[in-house]
Z-matrix of the N, CA and C atoms (Angstrom, degrees):
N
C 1 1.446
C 2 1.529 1 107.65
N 3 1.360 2 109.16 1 125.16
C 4 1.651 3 107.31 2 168.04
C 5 1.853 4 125.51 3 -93.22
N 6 1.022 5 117.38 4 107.08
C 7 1.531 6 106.04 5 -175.20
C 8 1.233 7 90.60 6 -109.05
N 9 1.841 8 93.29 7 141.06
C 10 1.380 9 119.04 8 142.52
C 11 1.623 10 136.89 9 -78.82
N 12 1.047 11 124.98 10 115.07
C 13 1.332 12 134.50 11 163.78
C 14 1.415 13 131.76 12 -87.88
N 15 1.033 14 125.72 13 137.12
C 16 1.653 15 140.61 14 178.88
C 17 1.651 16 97.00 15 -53.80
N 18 1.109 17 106.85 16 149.21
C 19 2.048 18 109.12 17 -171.48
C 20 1.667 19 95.51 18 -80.31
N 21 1.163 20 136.76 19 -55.25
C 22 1.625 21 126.58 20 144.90
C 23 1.487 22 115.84 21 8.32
N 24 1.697 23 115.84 22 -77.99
C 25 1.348 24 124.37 23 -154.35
C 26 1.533 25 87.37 24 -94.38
N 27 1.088 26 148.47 25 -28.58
C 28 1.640 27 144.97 26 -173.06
C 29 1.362 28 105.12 27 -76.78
N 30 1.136 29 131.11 28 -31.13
C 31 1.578 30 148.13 29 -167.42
C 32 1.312 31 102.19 30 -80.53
N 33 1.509 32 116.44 31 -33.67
C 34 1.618 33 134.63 32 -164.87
C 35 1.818 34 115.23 33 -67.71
N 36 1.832 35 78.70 34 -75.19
C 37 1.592 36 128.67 35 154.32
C 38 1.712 37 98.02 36 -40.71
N 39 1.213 38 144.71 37 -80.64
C 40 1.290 39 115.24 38 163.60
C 41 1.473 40 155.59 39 -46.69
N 42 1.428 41 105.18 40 -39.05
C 43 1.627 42 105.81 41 149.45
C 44 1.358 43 116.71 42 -51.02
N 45 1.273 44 125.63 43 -43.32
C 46 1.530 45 110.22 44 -171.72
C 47 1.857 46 111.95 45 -55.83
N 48 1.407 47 105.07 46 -25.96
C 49 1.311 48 117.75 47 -159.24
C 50 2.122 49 100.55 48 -75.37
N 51 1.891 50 86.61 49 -50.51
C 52 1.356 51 100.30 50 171.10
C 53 1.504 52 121.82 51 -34.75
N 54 1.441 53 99.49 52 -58.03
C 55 1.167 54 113.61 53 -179.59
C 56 1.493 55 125.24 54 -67.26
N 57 1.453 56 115.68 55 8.19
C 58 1.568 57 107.50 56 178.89
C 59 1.749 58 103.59 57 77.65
N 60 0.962 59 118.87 58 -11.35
C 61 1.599 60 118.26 59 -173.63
C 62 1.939 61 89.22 60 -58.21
N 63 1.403 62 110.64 61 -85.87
C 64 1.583 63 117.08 62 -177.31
C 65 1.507 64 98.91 63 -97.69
N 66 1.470 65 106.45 64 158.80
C 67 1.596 66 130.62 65 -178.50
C 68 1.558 67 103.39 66 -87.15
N 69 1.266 68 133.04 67 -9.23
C 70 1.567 69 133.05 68 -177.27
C 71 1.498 70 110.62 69 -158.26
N 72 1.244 71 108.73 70 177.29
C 73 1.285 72 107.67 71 -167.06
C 74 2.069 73 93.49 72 -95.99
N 75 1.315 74 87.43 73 -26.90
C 76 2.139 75 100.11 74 -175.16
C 77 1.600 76 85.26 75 -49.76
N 78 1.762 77 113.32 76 -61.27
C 79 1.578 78 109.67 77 -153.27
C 80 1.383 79 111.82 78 -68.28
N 81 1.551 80 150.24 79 -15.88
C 82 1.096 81 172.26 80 45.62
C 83 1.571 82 89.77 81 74.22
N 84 1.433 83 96.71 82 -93.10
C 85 1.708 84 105.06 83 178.80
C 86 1.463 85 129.87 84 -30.14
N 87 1.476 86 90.61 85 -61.19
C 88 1.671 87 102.81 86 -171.70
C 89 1.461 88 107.37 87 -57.56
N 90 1.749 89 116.27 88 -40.52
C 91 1.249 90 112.42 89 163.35
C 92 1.500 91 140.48 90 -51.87
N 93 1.087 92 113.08 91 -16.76
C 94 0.888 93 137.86 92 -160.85
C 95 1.576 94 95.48 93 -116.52
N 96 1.095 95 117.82 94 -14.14
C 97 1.935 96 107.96 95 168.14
C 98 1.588 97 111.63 96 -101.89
N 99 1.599 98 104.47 97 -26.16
C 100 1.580 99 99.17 98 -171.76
C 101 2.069 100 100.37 99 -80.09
N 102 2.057 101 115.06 100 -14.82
C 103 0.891 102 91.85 101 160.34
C 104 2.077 103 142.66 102 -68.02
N 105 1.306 104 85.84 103 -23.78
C 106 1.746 105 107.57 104 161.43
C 107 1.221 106 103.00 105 -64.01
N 108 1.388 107 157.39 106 -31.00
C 109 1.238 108 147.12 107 -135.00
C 110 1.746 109 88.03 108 -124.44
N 111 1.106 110 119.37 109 -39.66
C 112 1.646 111 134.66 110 178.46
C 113 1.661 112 100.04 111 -59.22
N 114 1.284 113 114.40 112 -47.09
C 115 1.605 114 138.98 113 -155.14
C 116 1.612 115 100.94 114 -78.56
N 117 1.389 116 111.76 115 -38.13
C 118 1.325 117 113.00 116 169.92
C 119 1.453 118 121.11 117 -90.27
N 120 1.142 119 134.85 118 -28.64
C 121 0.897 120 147.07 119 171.39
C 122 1.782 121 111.24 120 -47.17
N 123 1.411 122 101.79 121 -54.56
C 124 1.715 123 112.97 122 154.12
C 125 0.889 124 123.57 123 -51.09
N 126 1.639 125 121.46 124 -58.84
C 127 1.284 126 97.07 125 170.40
C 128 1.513 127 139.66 126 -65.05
N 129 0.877 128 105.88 127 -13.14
C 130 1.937 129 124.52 128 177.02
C 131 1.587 130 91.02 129 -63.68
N 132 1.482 131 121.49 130 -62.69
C 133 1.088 132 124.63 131 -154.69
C 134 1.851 133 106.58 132 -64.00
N 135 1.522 134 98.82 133 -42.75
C 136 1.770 135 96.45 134 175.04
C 137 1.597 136 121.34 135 -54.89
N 138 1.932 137 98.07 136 -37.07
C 139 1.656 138 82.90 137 -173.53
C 140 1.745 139 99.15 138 -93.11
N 141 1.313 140 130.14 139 20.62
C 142 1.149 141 113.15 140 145.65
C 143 1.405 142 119.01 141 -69.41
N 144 1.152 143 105.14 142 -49.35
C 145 1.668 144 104.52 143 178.06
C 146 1.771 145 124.21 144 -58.36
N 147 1.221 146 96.58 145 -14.87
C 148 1.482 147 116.64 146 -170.97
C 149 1.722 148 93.08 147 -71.37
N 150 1.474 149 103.06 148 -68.07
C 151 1.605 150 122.68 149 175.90
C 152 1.466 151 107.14 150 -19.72
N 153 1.775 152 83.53 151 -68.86
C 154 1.709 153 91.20 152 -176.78
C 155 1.415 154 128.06 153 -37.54
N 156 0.943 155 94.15 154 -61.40
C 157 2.012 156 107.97 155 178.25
C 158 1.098 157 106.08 156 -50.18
N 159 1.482 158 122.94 157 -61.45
C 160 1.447 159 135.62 158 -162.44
C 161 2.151 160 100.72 159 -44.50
N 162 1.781 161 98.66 160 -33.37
C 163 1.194 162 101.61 161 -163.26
C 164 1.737 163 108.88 162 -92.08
N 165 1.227 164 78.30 163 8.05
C 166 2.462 165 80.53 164 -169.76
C 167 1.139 166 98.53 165 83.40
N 168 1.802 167 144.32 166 32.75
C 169 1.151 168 113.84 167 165.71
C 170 1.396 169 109.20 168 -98.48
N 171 1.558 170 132.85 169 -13.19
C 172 1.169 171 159.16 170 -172.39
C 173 2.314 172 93.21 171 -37.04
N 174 1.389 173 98.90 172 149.15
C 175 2.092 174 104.24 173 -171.16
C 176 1.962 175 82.45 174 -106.08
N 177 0.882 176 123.89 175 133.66
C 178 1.576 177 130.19 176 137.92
C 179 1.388 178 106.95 177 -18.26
N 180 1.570 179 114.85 178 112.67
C 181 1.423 180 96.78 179 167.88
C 182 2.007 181 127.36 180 -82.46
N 183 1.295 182 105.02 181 11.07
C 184 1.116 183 110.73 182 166.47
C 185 1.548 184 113.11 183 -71.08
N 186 1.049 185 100.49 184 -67.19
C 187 2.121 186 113.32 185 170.86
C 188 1.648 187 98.07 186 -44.04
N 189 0.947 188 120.70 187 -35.73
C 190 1.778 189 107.54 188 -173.96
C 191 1.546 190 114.24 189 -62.24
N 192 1.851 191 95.98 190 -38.74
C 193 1.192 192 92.16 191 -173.31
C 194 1.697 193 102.54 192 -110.62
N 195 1.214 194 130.08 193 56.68
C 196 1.162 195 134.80 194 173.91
C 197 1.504 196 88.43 195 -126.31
N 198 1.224 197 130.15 196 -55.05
C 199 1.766 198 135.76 197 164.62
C 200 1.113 199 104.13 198 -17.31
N 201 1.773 200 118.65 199 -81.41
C 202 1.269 201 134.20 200 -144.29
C 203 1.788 202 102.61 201 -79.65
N 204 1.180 203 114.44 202 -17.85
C 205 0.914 204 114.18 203 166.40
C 206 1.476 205 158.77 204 -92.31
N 207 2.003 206 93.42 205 -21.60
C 208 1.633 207 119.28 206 122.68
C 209 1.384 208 125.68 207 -54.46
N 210 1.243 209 133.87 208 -38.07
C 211 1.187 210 130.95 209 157.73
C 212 1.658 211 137.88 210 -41.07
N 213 1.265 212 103.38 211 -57.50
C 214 1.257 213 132.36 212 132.87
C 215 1.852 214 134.36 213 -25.85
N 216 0.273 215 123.21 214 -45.01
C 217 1.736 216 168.35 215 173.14
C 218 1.544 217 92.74 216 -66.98
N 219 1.335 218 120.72 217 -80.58
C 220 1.115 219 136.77 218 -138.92
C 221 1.534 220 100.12 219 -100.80
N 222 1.559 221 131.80 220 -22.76
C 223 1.550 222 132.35 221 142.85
C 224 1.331 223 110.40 222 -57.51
N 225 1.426 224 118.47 223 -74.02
C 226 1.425 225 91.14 224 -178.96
C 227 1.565 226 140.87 225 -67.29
N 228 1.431 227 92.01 226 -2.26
C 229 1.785 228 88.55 227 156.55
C 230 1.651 229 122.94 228 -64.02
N 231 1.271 230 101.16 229 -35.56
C 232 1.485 231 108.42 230 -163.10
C 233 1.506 232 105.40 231 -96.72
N 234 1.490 233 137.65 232 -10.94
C 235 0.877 234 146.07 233 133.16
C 236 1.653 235 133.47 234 -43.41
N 237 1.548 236 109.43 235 -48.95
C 238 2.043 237 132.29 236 159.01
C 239 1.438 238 90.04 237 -28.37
């Protein structure tokens, strides 16, 4: 695949390379796509959670942290 880049983002994309950060300008890229691919993935995941709530499935965040904190609690007992 050949991409074009704006002299801005190619200029960028090469310092990183300059710099020893990535070994190519390809590995640079790809990093730089699986962060878009990471980026959506979040967002999918927020408006699931969004859904959720929207639907009443949403936990009290008091009880969440009354859990984690019996939980808690209850490692370092067994840890003492």
């Amino acid at each position: 695949m050949n991409v074009q880049l704006p002299n801005d983002a190619m200029q960028f994309v090469e310092g990183l390379v300059a710099s020893g950060e990535y070994e190519s300008t390809d590995e640079a890229v790809a990093d730089g796509v699986r962060l878009l691919m990471s980026r959506q993935r979040l967002r999918a995941d927020i408006q699931k959670g969004i859904d959720e709530l929207d639907a009443g499935l949403g936990v009290d965040g008091e009880e969440v942290f009354a859990e984690l904190r019996a939980r808690a609690k209850a490692a370092v007992e067994k840890a003492g």
